[in-house]
N, C-alpha and C positions, 0 to 999 in steps of 0.2 A: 581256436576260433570262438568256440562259446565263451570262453576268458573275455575276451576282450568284447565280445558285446555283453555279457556281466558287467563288466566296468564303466563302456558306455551308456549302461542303463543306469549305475548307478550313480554315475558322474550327470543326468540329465536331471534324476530324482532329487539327489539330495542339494539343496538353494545352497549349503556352505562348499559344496565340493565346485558345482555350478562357478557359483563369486570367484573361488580361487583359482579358477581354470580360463576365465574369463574375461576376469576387472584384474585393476593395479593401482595400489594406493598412491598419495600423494610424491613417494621414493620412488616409482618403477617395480615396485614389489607385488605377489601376486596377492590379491586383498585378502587378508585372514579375518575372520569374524570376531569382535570382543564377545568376552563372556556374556555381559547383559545384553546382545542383540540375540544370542542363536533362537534363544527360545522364539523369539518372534520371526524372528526370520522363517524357518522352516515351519511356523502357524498353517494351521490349515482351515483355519476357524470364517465362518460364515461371516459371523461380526467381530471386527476387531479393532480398538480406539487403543490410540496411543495420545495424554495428556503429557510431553513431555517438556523440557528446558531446550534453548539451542544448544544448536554446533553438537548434536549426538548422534548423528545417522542417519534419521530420519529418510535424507534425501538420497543417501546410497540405498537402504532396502528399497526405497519405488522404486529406485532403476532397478535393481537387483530382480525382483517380483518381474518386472514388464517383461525384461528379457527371458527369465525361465520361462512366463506364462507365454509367450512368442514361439518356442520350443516347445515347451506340454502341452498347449490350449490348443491343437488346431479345430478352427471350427466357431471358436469361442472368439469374443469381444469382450472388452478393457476400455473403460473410460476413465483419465487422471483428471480431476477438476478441481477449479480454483476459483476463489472469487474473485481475486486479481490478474492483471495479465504479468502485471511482474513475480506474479508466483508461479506461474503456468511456462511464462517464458525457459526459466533456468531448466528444468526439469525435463521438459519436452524438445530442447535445444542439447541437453547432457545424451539424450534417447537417440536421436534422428543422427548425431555423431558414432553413438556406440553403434548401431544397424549398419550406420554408411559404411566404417572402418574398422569392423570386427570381420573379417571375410566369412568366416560359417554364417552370420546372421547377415551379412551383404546377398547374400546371394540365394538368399529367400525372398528377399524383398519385391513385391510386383507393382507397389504405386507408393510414393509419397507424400503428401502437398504438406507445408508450412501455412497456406491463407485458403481461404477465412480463417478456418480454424487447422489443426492439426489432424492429420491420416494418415496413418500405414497400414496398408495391407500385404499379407505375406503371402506364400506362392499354398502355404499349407491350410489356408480360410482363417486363420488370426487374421485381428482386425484391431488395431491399437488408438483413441480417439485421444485429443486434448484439448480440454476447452473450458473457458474460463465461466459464469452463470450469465453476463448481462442483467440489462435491467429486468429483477422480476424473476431472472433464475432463466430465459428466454430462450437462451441456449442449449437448455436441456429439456425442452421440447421436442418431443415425437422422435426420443431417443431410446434405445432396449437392449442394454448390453447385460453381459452374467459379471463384470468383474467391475464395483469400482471402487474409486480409491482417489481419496480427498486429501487434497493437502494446506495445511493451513486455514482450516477447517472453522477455527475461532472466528474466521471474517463472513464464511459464508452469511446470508440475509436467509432471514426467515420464509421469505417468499423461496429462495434460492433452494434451501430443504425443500420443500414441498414440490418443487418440481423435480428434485434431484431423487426424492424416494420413488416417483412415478417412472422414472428409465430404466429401475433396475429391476432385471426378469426374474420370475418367480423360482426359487432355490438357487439366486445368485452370490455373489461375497461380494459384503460393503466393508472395505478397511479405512480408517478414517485417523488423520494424524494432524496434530494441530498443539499447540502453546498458549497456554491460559494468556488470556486479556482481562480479566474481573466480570465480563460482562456473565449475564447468566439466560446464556442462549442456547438456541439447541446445542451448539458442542456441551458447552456445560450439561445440560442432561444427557446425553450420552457417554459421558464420561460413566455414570453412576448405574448405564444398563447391567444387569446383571446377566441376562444373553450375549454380552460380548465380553470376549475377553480382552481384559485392559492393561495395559501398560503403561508404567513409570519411570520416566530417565531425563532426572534433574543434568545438568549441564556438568556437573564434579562428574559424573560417569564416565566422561571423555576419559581415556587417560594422559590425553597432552593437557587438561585442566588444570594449571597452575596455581601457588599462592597469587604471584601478581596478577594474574589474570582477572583472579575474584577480588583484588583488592580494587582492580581498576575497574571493575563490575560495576561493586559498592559504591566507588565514587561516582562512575557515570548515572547510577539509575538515582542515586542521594541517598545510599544506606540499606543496606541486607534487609531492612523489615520495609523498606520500599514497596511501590506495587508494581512497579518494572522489573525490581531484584525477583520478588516473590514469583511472577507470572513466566519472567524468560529466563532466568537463573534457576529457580529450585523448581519451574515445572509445575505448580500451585494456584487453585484460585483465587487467593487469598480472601480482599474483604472486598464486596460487590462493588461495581463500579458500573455507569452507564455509558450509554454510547451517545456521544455529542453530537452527530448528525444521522439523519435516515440515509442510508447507503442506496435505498430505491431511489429519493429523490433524488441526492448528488448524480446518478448514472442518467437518468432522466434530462440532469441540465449538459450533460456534453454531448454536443453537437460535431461528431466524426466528419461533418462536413466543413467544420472549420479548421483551417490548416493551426498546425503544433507550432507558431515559431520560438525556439529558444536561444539563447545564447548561451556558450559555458565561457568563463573565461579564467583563467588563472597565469597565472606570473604578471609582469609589470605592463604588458601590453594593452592599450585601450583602442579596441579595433569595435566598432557597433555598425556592423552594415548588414542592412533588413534585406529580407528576401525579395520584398516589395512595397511599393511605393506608400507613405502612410495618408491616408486619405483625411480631408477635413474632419474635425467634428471637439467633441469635449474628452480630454483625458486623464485619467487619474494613476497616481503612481500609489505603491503600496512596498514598504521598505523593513524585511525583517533581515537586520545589519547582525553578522557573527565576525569572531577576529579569530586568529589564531588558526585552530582546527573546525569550528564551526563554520558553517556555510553562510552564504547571502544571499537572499532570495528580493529580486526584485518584481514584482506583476504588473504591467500595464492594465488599463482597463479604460476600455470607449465605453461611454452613457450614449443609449440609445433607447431611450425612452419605448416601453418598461422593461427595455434588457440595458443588462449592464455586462456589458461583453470583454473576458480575459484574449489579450488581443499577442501580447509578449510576455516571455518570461527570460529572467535573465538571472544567471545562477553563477557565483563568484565561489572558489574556493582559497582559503591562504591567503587574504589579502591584507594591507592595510584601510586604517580610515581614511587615508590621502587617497586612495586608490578607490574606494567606496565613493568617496564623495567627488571625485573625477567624471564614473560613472554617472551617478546620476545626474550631473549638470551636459553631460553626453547627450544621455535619453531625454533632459530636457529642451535639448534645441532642436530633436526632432520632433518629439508631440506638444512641446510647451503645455504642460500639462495643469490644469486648473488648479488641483491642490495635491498636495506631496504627504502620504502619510509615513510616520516612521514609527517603528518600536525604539523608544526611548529607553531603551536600555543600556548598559555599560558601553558598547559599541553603539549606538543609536544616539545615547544625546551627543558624544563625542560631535558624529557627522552633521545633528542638527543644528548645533552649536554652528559649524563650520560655516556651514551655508546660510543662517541667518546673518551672519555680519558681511556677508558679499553685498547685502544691500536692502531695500525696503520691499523691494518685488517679493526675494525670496523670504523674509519675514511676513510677508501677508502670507503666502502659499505654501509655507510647510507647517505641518500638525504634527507637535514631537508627542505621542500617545506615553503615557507611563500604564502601563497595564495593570498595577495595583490600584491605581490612584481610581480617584472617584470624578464622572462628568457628568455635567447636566442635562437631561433628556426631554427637558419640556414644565411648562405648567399646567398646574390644574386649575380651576376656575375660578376658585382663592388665591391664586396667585403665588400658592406655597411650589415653590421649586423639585422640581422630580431629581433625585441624583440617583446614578448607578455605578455599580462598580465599571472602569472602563471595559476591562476584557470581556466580562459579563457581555454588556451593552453589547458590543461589536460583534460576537457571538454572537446572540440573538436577532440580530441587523441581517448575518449569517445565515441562522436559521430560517427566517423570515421570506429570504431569496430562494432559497432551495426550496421549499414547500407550494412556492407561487412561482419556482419554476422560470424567476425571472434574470437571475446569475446562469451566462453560457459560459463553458469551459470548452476548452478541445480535448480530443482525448490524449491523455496522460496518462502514465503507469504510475509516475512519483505520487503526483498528487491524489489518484485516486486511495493507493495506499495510505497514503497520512489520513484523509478522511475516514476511512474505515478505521483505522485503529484508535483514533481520538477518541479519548473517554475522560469523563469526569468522576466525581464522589462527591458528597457533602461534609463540611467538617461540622463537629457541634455547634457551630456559631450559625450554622445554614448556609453556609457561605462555597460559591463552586469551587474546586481545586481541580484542576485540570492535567492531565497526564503531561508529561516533559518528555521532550526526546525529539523525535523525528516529527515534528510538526513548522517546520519553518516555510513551507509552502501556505499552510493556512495563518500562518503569523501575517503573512506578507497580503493574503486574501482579506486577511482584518482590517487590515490597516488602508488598503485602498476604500472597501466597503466604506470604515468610517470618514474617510477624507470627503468621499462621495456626499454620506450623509450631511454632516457640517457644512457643507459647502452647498447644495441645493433645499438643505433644510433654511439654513438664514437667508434662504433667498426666497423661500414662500415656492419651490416646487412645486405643482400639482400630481396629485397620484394622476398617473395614467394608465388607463383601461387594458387589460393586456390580451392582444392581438394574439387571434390564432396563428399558432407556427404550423407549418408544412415539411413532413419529416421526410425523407426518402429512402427508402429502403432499396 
C-alpha cells in the first residue's frame, strides 16, 4: 500500500511523469518531454522568462504547469494573461477541454464560466483565471493571485505591466514567455533580469524543424538576417524596431457595442448578404488585394463626422482577380461607395485596371495607391508643394485617428493583433520600413483612410469638433 501511494506522490510531483501520464502528443502517444524543455519544465523558480522562436512548446508547458498547479496548488490562484484575445483564446480553450475530458481533473471541478472572462474553480480551492489586459491593463484590476503566467508577453502595453505587477501576491511566481518583435519593451528588459531565470529556444530546437521548413521561413520573412527570421525563427532581438501604433489608443477606438459584421468567402461563389439593412450616409471602401495564398482584405467604412466608422469586413482567401473584382462591384451596389481605395500592388493594379475601363463613374472613384510612390499632401504659403511618401502619409492619417480617437472599430481579435505587432525601423536614408507579414487588415485600414482623405480633402471638408462619446459599461 505505501508503494503505490510512493508512486502516487511521485507521479503528482514530478511535471515530466505528471505530462506523460496525462497529455498525448499529436500521434495518440503519451507526451514525452524533449531534452531542452525538462529543465524548465520541472522550474521552480519565482521568476522565470522564456525569450524564445515558435512552434517550441511554449504553449504545451502552460497547459502542462495549469494542470499540475490544479492538483498541487490547492488553495492557491493562477492568472494566464494576454494582451490579445487571440492569444488568451487558444490556451484557455486547450485548458477548459483538458478539465472537461480528463476524468481525475473532471471531477474536481465546481464552477466554470468562459464570459466575461475565464474561471475555474476546483472543489480543492484552486482557482485558475484567463484574461486578456484591456485598454490600460483594466482587467487586471483589483486582481491577487500567487501564480502568473504571461503569454506572448512581447505585446503586452506598458500601462498593461503596471497593472499586471500590482495582482501578484507577495512571494508569488511570475513566469513570462513571449518572442522577440525588436521593440525594446518591458519584455525586452526582463529578458536580461538577472533574478530570473531565463530561457532560450530558437525554433531549429523543435525536432520536426526541417531544412525546408527554414527554407520556406527564409523566404517568407525575406531572408535569415530579416527581423521576422531573427525575432520568430532564432528567438532574438535583433536590431531595434518601433511600434507603429499606441495599442492604448487602438483599444480605446473599439467600440464592443458595435456589431462585428464579416464576411469569409472562398471558392467561386459570390453570395454578400448583410446581416442588416445598410442605412444612408457616405461610404468608403479600402482594398488590400492578395492572390494565390495571400489573403484579401476588404473594410467598409461610414464617415460620420468626426467618426469614421469600420462598418464591414470582408475577407477572401484563394481567389482570383476576376473574382476580387466581382466582389467589389458586389459591395458597390450595396453602399455605392464615394471613393474605392486600393493597394496597387501586383494584385491591386491588375483589379484597378479592370474596373477603371467599366467606365467614367468607376475612373472618377477608385484610387489605385502605389505604396512606394510619392503623394502630394498640401501647400505651403509659397506655394511649394508638400510630397510624402504614400505609405508614410496614410500611416500618419492612421496615426492621427487613433490618438483623436476618432477611427471606431468593432471588436476584433485579427485586427487587434496586427496593430499590436506592426513595427517599423529607420534605414540610413531616414526613410520608414515597415514590418511585412500579417498586416493586411491595416493595409486595407490605409487605404479606405486615404480614399476618405482625397476625397473630402478636394472638397474643402471642415474639421469637426468631436462630440463626447457615452460608453457603457
Amino acid at each position: 500500500m505505501s508503494s503505490v501511494r510512493d508512486n502516487l506522490f511521485r507521479l503528482l510531483q514530478n511535471r515530466t511523469l505528471f505530462a506523460y501520464r496525462f497529455f498525448r502528443d499529436v500521434n495518440g502517444k503519451p507526451w514525452q518531454v524533449r531534452g531542452y524543455q525538462r529543465e524548465s519544465l520541472e522550474s521552480n523558480a519565482l521568476r522565470k522568462v522564456h525569450c524564445d522562436g515558435r512552434d517550441v512548446g511554449k504553449t504545451s508547458e502552460i497547459e502542462i504547469i495549469a494542470c499540475w498547479a490544479m492538483v498541487n496548488c490547492p488553495g492557491k490562484s493562477m492568472l494566464i494573461a494576454t494582451q490579445c484575445e487571440n492569444h488568451l483564446f487558444p490556451i484557455m480553450n486547450r485548458l477548459a477541454r483538458r478539465f472537461e475530458t480528463t476524468p481525475e481533473f473532471a471531477s474536481g471541478i465546481a464552477e466554470l464560466r468562459r464570459s466575461p472572462s475565464y474561471f475555474i474553480r476546483f472543489v480543492n480551492g484552486f482557482t485558475l483565471w484567463g484574461r486578456i489586459a484591456g485598454p490600460r491593463g483594466i482587467n487586471f484590476q483589483g486582481m491577487h493571485v500567487d501564480w502568473q503566467i504571461v503569454d506572448e508577453a512581447q505585446e503586452m502595453t506598458e500601462t498593461s505591466w503596471g497593472e499586471l505587477y500590482q495582482a501578484l501576491n507577495g512571494g508569488g511566481k511570475r513566469w513570462v514567455y513571449g518572442v522577440p518583435n525588436g521593440l525594446r519593451n518591458t519584455f525586452y528588459r526582463i529578458t536580461f533580469l538577472t533574478d530570473a531565470e531565463q530561457y532560450h529556444w530558437p525554433s531549429y530546437f523543435n525536432p520536426e524543424f526541417t531544412k525546408e521548413k527554414d527554407e520556406e521561413l527564409a523566404l517568407l520573412y525575406g531572408g535569415r538576417d530579416s527581423p521576422g527570421y531573427v525575432h520568430r525563427v532564432l528567438g532574438l532581438h535583433g536590431e531595434p524596431m518601433n511600434a507603429v501604433f499606441n495599442l492604448d489608443d487602438y483599444l480605446t477606438c473599439v467600440d464592443e457595442s458595435l456589431p462585428n459584421h464579416e464576411i469569409r468567402l472562398k471558392g467561386s461563389q459570390i453570395h454578400l448578404e448583410l446581416p442588416e439593412p445598410v442605412s444612408k450616409g457616405m461610404y468608403y471602401l479600402g482594398c488590400d488585394l492578395g492572390f494565390s495564398r495571400d489573403p484579401s482584405e476588404f473594410m467598409v467604412y461610414k464617415n460620420d463626422p468626426p467618426y469614421f466608422i469600420c462598418v464591414l469586413r470582408v475577407h477572401l482567401e484563394n481567389v482570383t482577380y476576376a473574382y476580387q473584382q466581382a466582389v467589389i462591384q458586389e459591395l458597390d451596389k450595396i453602399f455605392r461607395f464615394c471613393k474605392i481605395g486600393i493597394d496597387c500592388g501586383n494584385s491591386g493594379r491588375a483589379v484597378a485596371h479592370q474596373l477603371m475601363i467599366l467606365g467614367m463613374d468607376w475612373e472618377q472613384r477608385i484610387y489605385a495607391f502605389e505604396f512606394g510612390g510619392m503623394i502630394e499632401t498640401g501647400q505651403l504659403s509659397d506655394g511649394t508643394v508638400q510630397r510624402r511618401r504614400t505609405k508614410e502619409w496614410m500611416t500618419e492619417l492612421l496615426q492621427r485617428r487613433l490618438a483623436e480617437h476618432t477611427i471606431i472599430f468593432p471588436k476584433n481579435a485579427e485586427r487587434e493583433q496586427q496593430y499590436a505587432n506592426h513595427t517599423f525601423l529607420l534605414n540610413a536614408q531616414g526613410q520608414y520600413v515597415y514590418s511585412k507579414g500579417n498586416d493586411h487588415i491595416i493595409d486595407a485600414d490605409r487605404c479606405a483612410l486615404l480614399a476618405w482623405y482625397l476625397d473630402t480633402h478636394a472638397k474643402g471638408e471642415r474639421e469637426v469638433r468631436v462630440r463626447p462619446r457615452v460608453w457603457a459599461f
